[in-house]
Backbone bond lengths (Angstrom), bond angles and torsions (degrees), N, CA, C in turn:
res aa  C-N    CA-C-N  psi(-1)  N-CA   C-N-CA  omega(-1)  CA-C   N-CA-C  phi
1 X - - - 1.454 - - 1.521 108.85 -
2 X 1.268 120.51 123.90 1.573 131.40 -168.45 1.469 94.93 -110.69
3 X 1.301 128.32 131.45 1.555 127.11 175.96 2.082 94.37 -92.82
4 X 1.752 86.08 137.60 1.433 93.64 179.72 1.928 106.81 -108.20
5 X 1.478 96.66 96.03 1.694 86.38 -168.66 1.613 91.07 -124.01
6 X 1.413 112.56 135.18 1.472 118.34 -166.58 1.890 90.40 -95.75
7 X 1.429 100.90 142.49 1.548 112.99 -166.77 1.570 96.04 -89.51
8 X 1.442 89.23 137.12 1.519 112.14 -174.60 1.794 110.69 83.89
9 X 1.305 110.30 32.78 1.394 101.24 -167.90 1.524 85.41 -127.54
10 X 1.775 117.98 126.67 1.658 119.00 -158.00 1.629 80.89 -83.99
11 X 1.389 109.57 151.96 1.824 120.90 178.04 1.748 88.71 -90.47
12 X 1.645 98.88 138.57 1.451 94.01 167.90 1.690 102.30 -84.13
13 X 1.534 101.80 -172.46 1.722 86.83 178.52 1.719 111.18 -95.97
14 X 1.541 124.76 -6.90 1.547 103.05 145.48 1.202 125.93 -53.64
15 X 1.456 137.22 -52.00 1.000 138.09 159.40 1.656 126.26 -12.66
16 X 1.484 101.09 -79.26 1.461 131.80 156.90 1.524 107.45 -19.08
17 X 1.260 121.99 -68.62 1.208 139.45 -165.85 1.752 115.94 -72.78
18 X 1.426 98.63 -30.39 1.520 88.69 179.46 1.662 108.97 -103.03
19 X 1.094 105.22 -3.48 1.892 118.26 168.68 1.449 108.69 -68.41
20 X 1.754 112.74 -55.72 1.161 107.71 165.83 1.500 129.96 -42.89
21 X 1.435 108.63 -48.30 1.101 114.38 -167.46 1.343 125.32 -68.50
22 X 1.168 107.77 -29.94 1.669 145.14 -172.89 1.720 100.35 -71.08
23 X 1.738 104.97 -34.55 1.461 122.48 -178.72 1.763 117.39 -65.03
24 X 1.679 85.44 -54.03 1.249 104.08 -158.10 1.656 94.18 -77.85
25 X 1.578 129.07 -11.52 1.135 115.83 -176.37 1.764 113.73 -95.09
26 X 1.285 99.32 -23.30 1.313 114.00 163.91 1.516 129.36 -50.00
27 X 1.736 107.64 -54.32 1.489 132.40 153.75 1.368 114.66 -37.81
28 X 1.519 124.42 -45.13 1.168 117.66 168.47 1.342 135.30 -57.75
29 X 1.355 92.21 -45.04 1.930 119.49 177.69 1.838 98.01 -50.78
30 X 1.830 102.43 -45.75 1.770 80.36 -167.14 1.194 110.27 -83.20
31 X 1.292 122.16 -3.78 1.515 130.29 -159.74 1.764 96.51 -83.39
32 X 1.058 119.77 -23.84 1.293 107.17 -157.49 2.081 84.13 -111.88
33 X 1.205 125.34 -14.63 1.607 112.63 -166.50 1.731 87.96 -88.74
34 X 1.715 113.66 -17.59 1.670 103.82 -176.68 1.304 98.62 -59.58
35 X 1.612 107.66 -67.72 1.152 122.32 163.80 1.688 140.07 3.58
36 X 1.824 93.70 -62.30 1.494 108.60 -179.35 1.646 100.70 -62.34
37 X 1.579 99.82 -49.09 1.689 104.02 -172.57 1.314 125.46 -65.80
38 X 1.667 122.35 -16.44 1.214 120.73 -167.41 2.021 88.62 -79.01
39 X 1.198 105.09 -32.07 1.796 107.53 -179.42 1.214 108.58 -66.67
40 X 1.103 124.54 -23.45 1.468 134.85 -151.88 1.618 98.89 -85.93
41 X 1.777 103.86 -44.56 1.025 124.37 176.92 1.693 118.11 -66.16
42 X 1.018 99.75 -46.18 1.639 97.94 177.36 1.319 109.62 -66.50
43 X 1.207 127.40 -52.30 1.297 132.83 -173.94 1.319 100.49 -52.89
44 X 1.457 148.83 -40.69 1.617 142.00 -159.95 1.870 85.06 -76.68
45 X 1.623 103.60 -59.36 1.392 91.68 174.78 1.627 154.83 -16.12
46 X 1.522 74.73 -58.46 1.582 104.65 175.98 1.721 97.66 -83.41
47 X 0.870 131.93 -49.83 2.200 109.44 162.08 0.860 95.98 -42.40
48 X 1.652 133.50 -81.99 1.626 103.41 -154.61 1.243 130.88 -66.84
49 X 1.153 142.62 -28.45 1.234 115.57 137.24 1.511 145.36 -24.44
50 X 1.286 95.70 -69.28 1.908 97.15 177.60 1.886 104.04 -62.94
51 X 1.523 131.12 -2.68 1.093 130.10 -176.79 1.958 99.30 -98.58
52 X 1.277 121.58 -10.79 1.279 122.19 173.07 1.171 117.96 114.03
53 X 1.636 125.19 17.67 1.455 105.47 -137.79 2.165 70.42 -129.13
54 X 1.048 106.08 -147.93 1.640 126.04 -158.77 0.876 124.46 -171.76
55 X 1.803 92.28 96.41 2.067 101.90 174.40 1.842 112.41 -114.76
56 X 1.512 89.76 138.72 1.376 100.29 158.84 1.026 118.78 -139.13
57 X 1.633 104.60 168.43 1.965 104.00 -157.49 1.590 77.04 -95.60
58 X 1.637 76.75 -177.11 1.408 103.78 -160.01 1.387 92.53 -117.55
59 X 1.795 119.47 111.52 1.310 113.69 177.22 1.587 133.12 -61.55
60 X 1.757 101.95 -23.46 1.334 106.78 -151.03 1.887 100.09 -104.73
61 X 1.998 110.11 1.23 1.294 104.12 -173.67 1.209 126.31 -51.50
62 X 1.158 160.86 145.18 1.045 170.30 -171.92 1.628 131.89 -102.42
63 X 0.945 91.65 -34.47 1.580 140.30 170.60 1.399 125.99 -45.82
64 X 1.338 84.90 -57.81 1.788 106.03 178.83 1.639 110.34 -68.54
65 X 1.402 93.68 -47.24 1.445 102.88 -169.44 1.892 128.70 -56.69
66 X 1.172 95.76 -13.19 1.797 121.83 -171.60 1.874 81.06 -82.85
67 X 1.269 131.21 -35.96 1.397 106.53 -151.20 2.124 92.71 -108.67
68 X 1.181 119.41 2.69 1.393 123.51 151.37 1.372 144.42 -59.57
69 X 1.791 92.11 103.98 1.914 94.64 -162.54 0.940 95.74 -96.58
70 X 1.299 128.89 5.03 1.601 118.18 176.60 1.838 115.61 -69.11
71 X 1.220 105.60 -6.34 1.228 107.67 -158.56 2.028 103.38 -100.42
């Protein structure tokens, strides 16, 4: 969802209000697909292991850390 707001155009506060809302429901949507994947992620984990193989994290990724809402 791309917001179409023409610059220099004052938001009334319906406007305002359903952008937010539209926001805050959006926020949810990614909050919960990080979510799905961080499980998604453990779980592949946890096969390779019980499949024989050997994982370790990576202390110094950087990477990971940009997609942490826990924080």
């Amino acid at each position: 969802m791309f917001m179409d707001i023409k610059v220099g155009v004052i938001m009334d506060r319906q406007f305002y209000k359903e952008e937010l809302g539209n926001m805050i429901a959006e926020n949810a949507k990614l909050k919960q697909q990080v979510l799905d994947l961080t499980l998604e992620n453990a779980e592949l984990k946890d096969k390779v292991l019980d499949l024989g193989g050997e994982y370790e994290e990576d202390k110094d990724d950087r990477q990971l850390d940009l997609f942490n809402v826990s924080k």
